[in-house]
C-alpha positions in Angstrom: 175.1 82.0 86.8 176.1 80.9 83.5 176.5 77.5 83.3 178.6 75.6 80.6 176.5 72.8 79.4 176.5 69.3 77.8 174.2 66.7 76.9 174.0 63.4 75.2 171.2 62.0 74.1 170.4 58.9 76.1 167.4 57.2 74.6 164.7 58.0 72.1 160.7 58.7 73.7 157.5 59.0 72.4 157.8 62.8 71.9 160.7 63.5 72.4 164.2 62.5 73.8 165.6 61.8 77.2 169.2 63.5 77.8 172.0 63.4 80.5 173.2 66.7 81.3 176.3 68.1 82.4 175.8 71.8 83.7 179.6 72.8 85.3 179.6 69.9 88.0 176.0 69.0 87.7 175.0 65.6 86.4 170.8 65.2 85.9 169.0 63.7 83.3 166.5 65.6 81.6 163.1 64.5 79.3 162.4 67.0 76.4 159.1 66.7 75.1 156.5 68.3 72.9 153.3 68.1 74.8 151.1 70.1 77.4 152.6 70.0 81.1 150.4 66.7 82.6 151.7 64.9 85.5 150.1 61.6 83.8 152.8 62.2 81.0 155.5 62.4 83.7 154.1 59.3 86.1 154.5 57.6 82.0 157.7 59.0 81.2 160.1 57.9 85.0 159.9 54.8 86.1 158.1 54.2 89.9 161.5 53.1 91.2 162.8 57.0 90.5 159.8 58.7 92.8 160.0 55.8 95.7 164.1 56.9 95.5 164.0 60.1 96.8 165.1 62.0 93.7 163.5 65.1 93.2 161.4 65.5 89.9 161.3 68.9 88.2 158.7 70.1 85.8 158.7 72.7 83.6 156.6 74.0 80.8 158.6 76.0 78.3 156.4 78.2 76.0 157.2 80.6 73.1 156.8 83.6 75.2 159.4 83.4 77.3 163.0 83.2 77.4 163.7 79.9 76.8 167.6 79.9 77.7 166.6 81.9 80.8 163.5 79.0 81.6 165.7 76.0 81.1 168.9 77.7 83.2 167.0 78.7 85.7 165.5 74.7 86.2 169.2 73.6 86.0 170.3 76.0 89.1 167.7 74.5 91.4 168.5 70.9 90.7 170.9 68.5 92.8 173.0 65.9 91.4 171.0 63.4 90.2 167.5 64.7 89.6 165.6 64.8 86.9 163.8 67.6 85.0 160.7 67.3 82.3 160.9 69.9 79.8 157.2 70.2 78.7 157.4 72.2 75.1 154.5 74.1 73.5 155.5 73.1 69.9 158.3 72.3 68.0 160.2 75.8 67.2 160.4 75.8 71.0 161.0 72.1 71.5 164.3 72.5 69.1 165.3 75.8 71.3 165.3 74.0 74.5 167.7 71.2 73.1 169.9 74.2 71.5 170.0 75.4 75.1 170.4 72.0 76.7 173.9 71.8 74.1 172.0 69.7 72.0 171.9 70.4 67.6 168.6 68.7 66.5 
């Protein structure tokens, strides 16, 4: 599926940035961050009220091996309206290739 996507930076974290995406008629929000994948990060990052709501909560951990376009699409074509993805990135180089993908120029 290719999927035309938007995003707009919503808010400044420690690490990285918090984003709403638009993927054709999909409307998440999505953290980007440099860091190892650690659910502590994540329990930090969304607020209790979003896990006691019902929305699902996808993690991913994008590294420098792999297609990143391909990693982050593939996250986008699982999610419902209205869930929310963390992007864990190995390092920078990969951190500014998942925003490329996400329609974002950092």
């Amino acid at each position: 599926m290719d999927l035309m996507i938007q995003s707009q930076l919503a808010e400044n974290i420690d690490g990285g940035v918090l984003l709403d995406v638009s993927a054709d008629d999909l409307n998440v929000r999505a953290y980007v961050v440099i860091a190892s994948v650690d659910l502590n990060i994540v329990e930090k990052l969304i607020p209790v009220s979003v896990f006691e709501s019902g929305v699902q909560v996808h993690v991913a951990g994008i590294q420098s091996n792999t297609d990143i376009a391909e990693e982050v699409i593939q996250i986008l074509e699982n999610m419902s309206p209205q869930d929310i993805v963390v992007y864990f990135c190995e390092n920078a180089l990969v951190y500014g290739e998942t925003l490329a993908v996400l329609g974002i120029k950092h």
